[in-house]
Structures are given as structure tokens and as C-alpha cells.
Biopython code that builds the backbone (N, CA, C, O; Angstrom):
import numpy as np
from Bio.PDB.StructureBuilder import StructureBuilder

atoms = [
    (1, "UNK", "N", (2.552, 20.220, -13.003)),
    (1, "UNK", "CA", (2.629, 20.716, -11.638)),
    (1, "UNK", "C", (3.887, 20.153, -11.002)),
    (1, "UNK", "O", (4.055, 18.933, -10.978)),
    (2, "UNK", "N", (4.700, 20.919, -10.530)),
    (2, "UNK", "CA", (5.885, 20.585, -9.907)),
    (2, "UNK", "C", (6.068, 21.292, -8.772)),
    (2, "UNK", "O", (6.418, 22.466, -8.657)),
    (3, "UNK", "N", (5.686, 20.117, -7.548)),
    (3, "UNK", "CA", (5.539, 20.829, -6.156)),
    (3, "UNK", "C", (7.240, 20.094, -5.103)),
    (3, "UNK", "O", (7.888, 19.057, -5.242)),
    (4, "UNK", "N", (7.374, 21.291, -4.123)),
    (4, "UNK", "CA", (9.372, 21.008, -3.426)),
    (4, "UNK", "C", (9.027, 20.939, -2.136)),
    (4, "UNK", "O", (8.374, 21.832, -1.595)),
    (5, "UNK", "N", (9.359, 20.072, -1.638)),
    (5, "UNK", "CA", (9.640, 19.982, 0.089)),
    (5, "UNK", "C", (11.095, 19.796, 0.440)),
    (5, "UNK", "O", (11.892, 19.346, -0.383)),
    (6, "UNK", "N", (11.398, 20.103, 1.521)),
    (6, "UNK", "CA", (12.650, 19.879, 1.945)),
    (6, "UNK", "C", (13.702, 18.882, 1.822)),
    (6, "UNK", "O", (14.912, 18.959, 1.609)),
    (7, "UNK", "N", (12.538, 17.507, 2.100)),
    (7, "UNK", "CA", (13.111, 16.447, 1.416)),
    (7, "UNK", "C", (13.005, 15.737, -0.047)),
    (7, "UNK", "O", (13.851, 14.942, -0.456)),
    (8, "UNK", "N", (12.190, 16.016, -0.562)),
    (8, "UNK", "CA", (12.148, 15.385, -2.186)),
    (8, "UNK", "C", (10.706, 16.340, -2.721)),
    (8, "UNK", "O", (10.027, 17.198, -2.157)),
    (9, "UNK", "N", (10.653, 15.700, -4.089)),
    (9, "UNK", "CA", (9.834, 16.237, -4.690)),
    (9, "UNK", "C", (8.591, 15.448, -5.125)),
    (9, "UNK", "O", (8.477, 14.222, -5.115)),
    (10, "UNK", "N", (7.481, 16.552, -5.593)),
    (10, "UNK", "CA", (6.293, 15.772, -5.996)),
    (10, "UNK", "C", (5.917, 16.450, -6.796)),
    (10, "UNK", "O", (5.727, 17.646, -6.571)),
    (11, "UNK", "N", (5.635, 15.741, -8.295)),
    (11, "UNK", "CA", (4.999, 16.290, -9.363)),
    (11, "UNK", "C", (3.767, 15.247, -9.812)),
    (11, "UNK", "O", (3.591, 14.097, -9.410)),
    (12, "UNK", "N", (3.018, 15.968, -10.716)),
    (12, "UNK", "CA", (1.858, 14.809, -10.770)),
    (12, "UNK", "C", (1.829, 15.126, -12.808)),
    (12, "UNK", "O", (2.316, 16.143, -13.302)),
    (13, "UNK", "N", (1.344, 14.315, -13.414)),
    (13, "UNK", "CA", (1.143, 14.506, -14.973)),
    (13, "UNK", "C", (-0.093, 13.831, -15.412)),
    (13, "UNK", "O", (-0.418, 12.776, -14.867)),
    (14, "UNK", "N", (-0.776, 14.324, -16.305)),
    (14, "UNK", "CA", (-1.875, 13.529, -16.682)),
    (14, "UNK", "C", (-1.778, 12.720, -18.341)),
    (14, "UNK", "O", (-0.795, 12.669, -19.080)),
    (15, "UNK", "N", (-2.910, 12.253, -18.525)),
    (15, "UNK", "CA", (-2.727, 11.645, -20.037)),
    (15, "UNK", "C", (-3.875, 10.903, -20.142)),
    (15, "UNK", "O", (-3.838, 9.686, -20.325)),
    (16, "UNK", "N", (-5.354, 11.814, -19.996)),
    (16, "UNK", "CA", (-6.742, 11.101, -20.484)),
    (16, "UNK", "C", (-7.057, 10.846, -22.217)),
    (16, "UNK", "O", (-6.561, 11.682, -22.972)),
    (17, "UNK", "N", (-7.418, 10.338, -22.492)),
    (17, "UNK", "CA", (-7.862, 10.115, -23.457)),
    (17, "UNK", "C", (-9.533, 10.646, -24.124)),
    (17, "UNK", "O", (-9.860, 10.785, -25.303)),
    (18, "UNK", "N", (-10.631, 10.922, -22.450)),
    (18, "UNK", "CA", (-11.878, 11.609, -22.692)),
    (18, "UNK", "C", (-11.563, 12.322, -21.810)),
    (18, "UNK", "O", (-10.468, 12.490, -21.273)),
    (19, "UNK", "N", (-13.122, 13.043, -21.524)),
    (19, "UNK", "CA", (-13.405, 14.268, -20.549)),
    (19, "UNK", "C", (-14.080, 13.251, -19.287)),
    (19, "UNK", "O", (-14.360, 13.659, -18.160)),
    (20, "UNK", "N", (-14.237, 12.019, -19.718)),
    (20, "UNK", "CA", (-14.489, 11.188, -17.684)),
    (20, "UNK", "C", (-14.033, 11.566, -16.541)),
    (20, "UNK", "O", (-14.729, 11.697, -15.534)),
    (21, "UNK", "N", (-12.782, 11.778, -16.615)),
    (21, "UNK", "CA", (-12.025, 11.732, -15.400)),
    (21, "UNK", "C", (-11.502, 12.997, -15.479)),
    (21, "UNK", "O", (-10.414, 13.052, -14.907)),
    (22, "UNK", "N", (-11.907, 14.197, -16.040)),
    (22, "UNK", "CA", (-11.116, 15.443, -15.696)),
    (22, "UNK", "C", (-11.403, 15.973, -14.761)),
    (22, "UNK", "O", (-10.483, 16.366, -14.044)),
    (23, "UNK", "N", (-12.787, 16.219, -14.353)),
    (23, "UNK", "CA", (-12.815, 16.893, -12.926)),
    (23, "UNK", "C", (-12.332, 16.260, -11.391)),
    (23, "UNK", "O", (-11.807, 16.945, -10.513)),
    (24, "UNK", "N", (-12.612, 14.906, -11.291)),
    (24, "UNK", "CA", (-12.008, 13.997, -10.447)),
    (24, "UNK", "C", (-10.079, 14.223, -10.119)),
    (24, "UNK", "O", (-9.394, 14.184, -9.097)),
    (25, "UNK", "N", (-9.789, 14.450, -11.539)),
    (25, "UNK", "CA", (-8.543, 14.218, -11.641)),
    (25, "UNK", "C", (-7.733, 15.577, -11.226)),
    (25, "UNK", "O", (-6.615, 15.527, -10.712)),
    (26, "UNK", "N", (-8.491, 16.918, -11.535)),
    (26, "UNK", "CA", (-8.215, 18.021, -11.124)),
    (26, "UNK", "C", (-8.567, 18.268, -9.526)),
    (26, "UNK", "O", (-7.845, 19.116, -9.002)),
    (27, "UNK", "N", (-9.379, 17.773, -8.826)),
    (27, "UNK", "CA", (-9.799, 17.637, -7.781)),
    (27, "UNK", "C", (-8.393, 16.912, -6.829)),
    (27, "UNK", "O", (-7.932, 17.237, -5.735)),
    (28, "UNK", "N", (-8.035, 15.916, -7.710)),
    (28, "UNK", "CA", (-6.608, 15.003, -7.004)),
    (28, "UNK", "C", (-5.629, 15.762, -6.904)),
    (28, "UNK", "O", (-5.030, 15.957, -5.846)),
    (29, "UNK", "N", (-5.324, 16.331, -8.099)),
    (29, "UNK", "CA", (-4.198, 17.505, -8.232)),
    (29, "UNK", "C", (-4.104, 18.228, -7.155)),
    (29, "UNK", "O", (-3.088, 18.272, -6.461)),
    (30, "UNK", "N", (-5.426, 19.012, -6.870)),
    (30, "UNK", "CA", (-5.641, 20.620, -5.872)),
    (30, "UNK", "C", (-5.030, 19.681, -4.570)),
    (30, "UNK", "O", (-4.050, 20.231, -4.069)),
    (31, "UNK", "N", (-5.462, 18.161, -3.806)),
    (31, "UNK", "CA", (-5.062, 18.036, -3.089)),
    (31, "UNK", "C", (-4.067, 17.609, -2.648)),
    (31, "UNK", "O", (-3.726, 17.627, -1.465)),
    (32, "UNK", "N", (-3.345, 17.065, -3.784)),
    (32, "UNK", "CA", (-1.787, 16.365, -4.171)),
    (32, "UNK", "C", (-0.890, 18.010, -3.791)),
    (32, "UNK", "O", (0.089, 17.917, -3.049)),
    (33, "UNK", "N", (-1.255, 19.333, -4.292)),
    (33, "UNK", "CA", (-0.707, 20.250, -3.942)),
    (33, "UNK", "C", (-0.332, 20.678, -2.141)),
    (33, "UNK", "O", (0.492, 21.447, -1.646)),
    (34, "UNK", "N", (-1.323, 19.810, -1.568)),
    (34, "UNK", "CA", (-1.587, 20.258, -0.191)),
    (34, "UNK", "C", (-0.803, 19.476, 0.525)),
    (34, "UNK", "O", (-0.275, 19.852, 1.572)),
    (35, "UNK", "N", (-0.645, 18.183, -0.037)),
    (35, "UNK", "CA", (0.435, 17.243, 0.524)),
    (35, "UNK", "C", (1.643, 17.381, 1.532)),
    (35, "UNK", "O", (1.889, 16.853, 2.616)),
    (36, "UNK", "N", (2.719, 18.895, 0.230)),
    (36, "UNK", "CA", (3.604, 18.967, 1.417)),
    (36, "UNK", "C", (3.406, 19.493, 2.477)),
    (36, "UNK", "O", (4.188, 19.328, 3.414)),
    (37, "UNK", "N", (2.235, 20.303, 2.579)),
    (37, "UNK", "CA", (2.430, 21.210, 3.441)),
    (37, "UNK", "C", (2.062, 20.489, 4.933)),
    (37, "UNK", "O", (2.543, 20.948, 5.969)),
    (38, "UNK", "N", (1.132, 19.275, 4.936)),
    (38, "UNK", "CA", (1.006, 18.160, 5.842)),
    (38, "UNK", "C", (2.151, 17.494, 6.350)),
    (38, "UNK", "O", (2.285, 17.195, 7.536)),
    (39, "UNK", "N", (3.013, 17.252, 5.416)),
    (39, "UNK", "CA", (4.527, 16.810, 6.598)),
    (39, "UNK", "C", (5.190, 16.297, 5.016)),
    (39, "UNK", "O", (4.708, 15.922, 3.946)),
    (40, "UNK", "N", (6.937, 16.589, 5.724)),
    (40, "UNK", "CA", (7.616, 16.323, 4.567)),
    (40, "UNK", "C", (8.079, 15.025, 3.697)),
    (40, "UNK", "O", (8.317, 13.910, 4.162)),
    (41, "UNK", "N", (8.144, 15.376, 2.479)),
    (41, "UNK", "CA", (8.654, 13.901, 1.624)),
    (41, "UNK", "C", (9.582, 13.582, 2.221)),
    (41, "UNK", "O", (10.219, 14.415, 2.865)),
    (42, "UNK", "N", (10.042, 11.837, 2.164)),
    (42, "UNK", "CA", (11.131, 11.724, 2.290)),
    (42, "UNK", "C", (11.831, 10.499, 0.961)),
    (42, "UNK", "O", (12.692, 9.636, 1.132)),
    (43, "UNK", "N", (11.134, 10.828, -0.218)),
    (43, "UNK", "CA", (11.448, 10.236, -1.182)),
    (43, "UNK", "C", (10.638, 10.658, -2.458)),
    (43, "UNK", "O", (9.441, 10.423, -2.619)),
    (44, "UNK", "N", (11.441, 11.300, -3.328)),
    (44, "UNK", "CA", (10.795, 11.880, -4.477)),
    (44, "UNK", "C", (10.294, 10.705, -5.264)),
    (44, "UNK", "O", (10.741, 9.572, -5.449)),
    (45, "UNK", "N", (8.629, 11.693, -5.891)),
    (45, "UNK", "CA", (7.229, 11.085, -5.849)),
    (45, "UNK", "C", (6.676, 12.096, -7.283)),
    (45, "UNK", "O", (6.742, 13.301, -7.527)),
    (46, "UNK", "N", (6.077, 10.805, -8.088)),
    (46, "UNK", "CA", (5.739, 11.765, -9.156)),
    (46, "UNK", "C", (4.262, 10.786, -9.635)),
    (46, "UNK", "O", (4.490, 9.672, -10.106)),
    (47, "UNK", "N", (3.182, 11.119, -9.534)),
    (47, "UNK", "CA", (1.861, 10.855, -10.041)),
    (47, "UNK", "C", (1.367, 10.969, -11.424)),
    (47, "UNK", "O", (1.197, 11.965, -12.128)),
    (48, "UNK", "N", (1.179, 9.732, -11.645)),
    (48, "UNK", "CA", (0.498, 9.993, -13.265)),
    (48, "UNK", "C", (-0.699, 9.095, -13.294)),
    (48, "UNK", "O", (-0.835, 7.879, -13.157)),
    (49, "UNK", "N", (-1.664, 10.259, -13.555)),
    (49, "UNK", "CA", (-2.957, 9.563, -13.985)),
    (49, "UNK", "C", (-2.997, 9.537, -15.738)),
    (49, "UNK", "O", (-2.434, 10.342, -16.480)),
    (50, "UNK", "N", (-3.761, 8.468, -16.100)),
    (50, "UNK", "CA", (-3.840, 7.847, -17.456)),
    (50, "UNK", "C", (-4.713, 6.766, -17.588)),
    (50, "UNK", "O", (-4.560, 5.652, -17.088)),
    (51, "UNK", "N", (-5.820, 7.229, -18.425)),
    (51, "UNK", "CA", (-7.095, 6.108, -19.685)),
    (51, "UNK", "C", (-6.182, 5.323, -20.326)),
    (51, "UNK", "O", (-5.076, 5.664, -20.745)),
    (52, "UNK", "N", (-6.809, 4.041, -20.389)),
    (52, "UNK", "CA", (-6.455, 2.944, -21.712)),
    (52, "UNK", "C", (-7.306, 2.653, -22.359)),
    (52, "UNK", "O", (-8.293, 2.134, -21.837)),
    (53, "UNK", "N", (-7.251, 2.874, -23.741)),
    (53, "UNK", "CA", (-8.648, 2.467, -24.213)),
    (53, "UNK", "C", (-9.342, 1.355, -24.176)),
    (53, "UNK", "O", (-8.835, 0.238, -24.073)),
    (54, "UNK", "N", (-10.297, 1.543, -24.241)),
    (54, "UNK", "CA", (-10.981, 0.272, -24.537)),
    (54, "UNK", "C", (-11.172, -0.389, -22.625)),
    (54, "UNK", "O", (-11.259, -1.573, -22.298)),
    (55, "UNK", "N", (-11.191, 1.001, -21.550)),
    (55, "UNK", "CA", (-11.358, 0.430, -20.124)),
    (55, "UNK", "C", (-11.734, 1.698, -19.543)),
    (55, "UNK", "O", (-10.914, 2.595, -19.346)),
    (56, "UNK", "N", (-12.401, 1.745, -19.393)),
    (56, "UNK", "CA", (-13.266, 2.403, -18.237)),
    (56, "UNK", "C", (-12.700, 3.011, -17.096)),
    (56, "UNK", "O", (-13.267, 4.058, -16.782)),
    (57, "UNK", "N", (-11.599, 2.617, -16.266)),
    (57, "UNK", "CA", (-11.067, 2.933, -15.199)),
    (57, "UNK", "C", (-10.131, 4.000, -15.628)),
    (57, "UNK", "O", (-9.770, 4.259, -16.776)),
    (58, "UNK", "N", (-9.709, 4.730, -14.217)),
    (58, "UNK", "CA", (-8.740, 5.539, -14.523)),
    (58, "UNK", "C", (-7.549, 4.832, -13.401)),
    (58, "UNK", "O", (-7.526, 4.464, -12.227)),
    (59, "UNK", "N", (-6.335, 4.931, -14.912)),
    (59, "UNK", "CA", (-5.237, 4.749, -13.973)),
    (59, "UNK", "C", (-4.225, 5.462, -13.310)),
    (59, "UNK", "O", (-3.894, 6.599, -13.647)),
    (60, "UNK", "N", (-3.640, 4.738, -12.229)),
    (60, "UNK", "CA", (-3.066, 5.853, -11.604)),
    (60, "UNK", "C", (-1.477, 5.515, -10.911)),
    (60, "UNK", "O", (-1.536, 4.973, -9.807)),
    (61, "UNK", "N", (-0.421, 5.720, -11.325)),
    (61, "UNK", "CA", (0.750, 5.234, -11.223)),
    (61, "UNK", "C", (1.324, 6.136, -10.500)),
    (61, "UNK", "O", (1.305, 7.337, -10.773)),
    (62, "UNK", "N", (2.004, 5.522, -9.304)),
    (62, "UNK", "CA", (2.581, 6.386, -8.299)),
    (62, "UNK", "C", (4.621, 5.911, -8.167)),
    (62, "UNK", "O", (5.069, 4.784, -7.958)),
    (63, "UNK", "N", (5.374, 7.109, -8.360)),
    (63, "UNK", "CA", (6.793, 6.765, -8.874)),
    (63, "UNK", "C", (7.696, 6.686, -7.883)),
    (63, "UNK", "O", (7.545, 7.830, -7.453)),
    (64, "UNK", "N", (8.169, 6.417, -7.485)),
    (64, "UNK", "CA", (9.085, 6.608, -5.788)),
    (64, "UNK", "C", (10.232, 6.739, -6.422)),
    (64, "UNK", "O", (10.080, 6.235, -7.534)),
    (65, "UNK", "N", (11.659, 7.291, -6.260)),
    (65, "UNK", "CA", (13.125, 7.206, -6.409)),
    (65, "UNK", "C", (13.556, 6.190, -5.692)),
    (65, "UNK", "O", (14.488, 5.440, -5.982)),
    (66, "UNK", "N", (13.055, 6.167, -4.994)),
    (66, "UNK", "CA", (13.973, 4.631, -3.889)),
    (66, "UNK", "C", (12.736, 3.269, -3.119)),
    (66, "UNK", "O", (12.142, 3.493, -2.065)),
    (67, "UNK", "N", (12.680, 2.816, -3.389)),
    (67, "UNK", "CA", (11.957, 1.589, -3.177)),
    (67, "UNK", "C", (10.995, 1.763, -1.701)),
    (67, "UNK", "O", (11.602, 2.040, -0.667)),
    (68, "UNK", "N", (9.553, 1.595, -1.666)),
    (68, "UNK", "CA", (8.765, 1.586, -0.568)),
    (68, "UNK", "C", (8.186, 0.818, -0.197)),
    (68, "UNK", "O", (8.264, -0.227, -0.843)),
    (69, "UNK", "N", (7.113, 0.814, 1.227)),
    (69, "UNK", "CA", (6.579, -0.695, 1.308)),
    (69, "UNK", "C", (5.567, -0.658, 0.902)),
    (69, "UNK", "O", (5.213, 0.441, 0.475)),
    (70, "UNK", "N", (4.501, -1.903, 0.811)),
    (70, "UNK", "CA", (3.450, -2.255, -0.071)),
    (70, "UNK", "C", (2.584, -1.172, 0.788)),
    (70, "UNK", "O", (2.843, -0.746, 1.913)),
    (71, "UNK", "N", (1.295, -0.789, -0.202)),
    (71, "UNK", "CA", (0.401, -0.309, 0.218)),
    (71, "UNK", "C", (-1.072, -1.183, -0.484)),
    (71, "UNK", "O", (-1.474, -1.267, -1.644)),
    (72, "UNK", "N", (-1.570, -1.712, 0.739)),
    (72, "UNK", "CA", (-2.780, -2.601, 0.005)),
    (72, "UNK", "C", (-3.564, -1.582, -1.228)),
    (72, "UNK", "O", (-3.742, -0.364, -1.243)),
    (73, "UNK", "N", (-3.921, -2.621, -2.193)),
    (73, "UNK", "CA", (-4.392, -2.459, -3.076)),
    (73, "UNK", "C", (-3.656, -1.769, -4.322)),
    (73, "UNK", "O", (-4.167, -1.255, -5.317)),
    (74, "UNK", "N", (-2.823, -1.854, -4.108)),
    (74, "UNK", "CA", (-1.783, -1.105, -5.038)),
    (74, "UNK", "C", (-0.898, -2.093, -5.910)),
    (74, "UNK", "O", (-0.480, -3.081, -5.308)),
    (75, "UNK", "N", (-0.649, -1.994, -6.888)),
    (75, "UNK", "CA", (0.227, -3.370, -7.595)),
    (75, "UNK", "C", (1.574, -2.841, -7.847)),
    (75, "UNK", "O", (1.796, -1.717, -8.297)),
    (76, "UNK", "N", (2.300, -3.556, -7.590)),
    (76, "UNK", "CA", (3.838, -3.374, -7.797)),
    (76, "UNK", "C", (4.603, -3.897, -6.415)),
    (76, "UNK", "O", (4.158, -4.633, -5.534)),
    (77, "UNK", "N", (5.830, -3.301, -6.523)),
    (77, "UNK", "CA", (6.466, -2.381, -7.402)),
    (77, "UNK", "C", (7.424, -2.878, -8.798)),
    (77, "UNK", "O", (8.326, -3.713, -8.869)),
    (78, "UNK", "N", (6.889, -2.098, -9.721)),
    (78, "UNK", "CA", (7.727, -2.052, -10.914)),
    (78, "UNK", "C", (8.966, -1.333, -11.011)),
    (78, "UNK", "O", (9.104, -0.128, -10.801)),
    (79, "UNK", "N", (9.958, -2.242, -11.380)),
    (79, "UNK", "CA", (11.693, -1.620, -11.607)),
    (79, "UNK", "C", (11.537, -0.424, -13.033)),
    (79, "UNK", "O", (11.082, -0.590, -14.165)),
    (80, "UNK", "N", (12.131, 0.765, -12.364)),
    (80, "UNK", "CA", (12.186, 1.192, -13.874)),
    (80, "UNK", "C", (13.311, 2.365, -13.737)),
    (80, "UNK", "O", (13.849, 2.688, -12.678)),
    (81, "UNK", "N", (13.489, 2.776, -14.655)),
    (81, "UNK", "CA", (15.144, 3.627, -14.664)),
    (81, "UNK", "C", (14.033, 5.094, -13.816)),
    (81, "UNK", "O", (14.475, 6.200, -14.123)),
    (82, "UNK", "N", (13.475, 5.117, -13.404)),
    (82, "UNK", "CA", (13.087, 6.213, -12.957)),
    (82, "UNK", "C", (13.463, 6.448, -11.798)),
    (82, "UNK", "O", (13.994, 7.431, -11.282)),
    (83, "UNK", "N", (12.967, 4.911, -11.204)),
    (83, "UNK", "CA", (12.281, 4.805, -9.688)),
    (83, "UNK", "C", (11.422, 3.548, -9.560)),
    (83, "UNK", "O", (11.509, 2.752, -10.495)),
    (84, "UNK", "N", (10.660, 3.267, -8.615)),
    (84, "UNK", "CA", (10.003, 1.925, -8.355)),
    (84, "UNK", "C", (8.424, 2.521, -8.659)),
    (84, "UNK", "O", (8.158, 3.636, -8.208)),
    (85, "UNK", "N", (7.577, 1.914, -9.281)),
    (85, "UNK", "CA", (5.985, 2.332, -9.722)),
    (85, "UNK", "C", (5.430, 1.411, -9.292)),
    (85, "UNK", "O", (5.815, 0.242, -9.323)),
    (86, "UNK", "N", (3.867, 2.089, -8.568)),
    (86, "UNK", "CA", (3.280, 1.201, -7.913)),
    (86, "UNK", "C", (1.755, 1.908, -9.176)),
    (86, "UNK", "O", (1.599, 3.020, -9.679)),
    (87, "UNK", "N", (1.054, 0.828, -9.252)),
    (87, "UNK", "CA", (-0.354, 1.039, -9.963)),
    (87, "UNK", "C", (-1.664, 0.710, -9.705)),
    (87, "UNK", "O", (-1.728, -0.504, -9.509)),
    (88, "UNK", "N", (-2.743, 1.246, -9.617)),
    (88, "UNK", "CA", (-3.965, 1.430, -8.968)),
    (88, "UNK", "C", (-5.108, 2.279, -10.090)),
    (88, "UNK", "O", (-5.142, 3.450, -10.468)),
    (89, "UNK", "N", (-6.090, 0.940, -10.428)),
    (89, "UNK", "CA", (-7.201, 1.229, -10.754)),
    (89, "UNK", "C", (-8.003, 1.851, -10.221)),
    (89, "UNK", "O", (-7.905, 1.789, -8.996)),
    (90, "UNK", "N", (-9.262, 2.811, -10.804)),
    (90, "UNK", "CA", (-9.858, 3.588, -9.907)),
    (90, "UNK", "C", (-11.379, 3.468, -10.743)),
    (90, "UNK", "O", (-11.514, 3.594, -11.960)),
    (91, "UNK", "N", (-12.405, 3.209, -9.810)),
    (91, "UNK", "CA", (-13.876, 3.101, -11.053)),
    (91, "UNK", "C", (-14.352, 4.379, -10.318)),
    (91, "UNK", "O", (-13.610, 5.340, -10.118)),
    (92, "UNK", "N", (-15.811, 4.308, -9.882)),
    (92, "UNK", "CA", (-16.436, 5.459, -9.265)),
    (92, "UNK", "C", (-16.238, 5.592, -7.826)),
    (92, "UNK", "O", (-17.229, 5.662, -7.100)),
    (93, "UNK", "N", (-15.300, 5.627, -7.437)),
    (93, "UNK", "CA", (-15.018, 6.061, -6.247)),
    (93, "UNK", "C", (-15.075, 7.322, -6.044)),
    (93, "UNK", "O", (-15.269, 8.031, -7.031)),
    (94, "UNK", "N", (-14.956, 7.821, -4.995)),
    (94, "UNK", "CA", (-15.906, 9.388, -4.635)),
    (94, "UNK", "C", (-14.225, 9.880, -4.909)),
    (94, "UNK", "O", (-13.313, 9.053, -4.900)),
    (95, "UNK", "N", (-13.989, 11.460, -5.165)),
    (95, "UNK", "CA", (-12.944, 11.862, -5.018)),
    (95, "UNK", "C", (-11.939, 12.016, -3.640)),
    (95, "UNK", "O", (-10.729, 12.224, -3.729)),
    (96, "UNK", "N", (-12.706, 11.867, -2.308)),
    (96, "UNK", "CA", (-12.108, 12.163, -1.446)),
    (96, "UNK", "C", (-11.458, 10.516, -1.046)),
    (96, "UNK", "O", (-10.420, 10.662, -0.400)),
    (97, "UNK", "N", (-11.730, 9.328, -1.219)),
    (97, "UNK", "CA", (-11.506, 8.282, -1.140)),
    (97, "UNK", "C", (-10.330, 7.903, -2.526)),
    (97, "UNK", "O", (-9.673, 6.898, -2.257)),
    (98, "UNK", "N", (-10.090, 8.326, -3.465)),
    (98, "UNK", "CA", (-9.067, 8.213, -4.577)),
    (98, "UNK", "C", (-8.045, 9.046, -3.734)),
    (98, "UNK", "O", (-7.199, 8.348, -3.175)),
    (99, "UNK", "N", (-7.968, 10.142, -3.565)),
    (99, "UNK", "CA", (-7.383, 10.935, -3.157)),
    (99, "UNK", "C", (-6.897, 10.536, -1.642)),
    (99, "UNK", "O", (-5.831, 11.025, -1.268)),
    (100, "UNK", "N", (-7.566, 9.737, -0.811)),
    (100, "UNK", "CA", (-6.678, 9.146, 0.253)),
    (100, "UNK", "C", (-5.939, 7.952, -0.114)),
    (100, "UNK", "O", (-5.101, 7.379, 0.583)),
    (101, "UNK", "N", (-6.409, 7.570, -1.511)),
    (101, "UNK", "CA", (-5.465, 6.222, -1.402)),
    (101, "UNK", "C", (-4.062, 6.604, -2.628)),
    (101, "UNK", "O", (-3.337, 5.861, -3.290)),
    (102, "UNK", "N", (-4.113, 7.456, -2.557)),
    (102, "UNK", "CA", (-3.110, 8.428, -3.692)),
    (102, "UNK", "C", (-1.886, 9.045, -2.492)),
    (102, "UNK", "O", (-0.688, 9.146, -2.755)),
    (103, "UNK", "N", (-2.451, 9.371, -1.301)),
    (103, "UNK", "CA", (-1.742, 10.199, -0.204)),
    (103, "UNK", "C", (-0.932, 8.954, 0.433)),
    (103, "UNK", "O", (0.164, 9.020, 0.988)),
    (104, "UNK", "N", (-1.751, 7.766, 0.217)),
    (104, "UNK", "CA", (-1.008, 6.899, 1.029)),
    (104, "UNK", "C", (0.080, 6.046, 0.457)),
    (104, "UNK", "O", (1.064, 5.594, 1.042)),
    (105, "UNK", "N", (-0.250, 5.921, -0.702)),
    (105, "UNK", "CA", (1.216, 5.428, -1.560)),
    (105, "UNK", "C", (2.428, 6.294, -1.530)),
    (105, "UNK", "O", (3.582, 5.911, -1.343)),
    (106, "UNK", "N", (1.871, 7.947, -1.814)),
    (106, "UNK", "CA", (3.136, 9.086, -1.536)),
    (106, "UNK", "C", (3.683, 9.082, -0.779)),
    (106, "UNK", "O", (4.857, 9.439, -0.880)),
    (107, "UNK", "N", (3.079, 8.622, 0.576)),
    (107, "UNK", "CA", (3.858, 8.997, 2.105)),
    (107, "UNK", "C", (4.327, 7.486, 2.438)),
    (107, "UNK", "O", (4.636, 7.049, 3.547)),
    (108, "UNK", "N", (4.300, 6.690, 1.016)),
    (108, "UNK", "CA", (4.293, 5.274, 1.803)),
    (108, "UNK", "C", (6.174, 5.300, 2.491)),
    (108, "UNK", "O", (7.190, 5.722, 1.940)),
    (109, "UNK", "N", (6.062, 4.924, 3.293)),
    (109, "UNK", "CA", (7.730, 4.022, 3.801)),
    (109, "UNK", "C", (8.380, 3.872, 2.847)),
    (109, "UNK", "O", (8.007, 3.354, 1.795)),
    (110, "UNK", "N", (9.767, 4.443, 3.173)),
    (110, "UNK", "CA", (10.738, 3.850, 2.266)),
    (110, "UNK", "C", (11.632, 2.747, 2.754)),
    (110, "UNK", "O", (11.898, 2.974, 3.934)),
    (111, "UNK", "N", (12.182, 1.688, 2.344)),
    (111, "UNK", "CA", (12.343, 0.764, 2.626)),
    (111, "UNK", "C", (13.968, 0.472, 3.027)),
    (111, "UNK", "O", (14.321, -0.647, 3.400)),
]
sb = StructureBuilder()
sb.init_structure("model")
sb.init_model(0)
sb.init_chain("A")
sb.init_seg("    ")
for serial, (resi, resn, name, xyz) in enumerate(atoms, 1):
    if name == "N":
        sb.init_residue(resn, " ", resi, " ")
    sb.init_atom(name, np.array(xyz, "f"), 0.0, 1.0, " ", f" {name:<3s}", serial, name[0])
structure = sb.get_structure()
């Protein structure tokens, strides 16, 4: 999925390993699509959810191009030739609660 706003971009990618987290994760997607239309990027943003084996959680790595500020509960940021990655475990949390804390790393401040 490769979604364009005026100011940057947002794509999201997956990489499960079972069928746990597919509907949750498609559920994130539909609303990750809705994103721009709520107000514009101002720093291209790319989402990847991903299983590790042998753990239960689903992870969820959020990519910035230019460096942002912390968003509680979120770990990072990691340097990487991409962009700065922030990372966030997820157990049974309801989808609409993953999905706000997914919106809030995207729109986080850039620094």
C-alpha cells in the first residue's frame, strides 16, 4: 500500500509469520489509509508490522525520513539509512487502541 499527501508519504508493509494478527493488521491498514485525509504529513512515514518467532506479540515499526519526538511507549529512535525507526509491541489490544497508537507515532513532531 502506497498512500501521497502533499507533504510526504505513507506506506505500510507486512511480514507475519501466522494467521494471529491478520485481521487486526488489515483493520490497521484500512485506517492507516484514512490518515491523510485527516491532515497532512509532514515527514515521510512507512509502517511495518512483523512476528518473531518464538513471541507472541505483534511488532510494529514506524519509519520517519527525518528525526521525531518521543512518543510514550514507543522505543527508539533507531539510526538507519532509511530514516529514524521507532518500535512498539502489541499483545491483545483491541484494534481501535493499536491503531491510535500507530496514528500517533505517524503524526509524531518532527524535530
Amino acid at each position: 500500500m502506497d498512500l501521497y499527501s502533499r507533504n510526504g508519504d505513507l506506506s505500510s508493509t507486512r511480514k507475519l509469520l501466522t494467521e494471529t494478527w491478520i485481521k487486526r493488521v488489515e483493520t490497521a491498514e484500512i485506517a492507516i489509509r484514512g490518515f491523510k485525509s485527516k491532515r497532512p504529513l509532514t515527514n515521510d512515514c512507512r509502517v511495518a508490522f512483523f512476528e518473531m518467532a518464538d513471541d507472541a506479540s505483534l511488532h510494529v515499526n514506524v519509519t520517519h525520513r527525518y528525526p521525531t519526538k518521543e512518543i510514550s511507549g514507543w522505543a527508539g529512535p533507531g539510526a538507519m539509512p532509511e530514516g529514524f525507526v521507532h518500535n512498539r509491541r502489541f499483545g491483545r489490544r483491541s484494534p481501535a487502541q493499536m491503531i491510535r497508537h500507530i496514528r500517533d507515532m505517524v503524526f509524531a513532531d518532527r524535530i
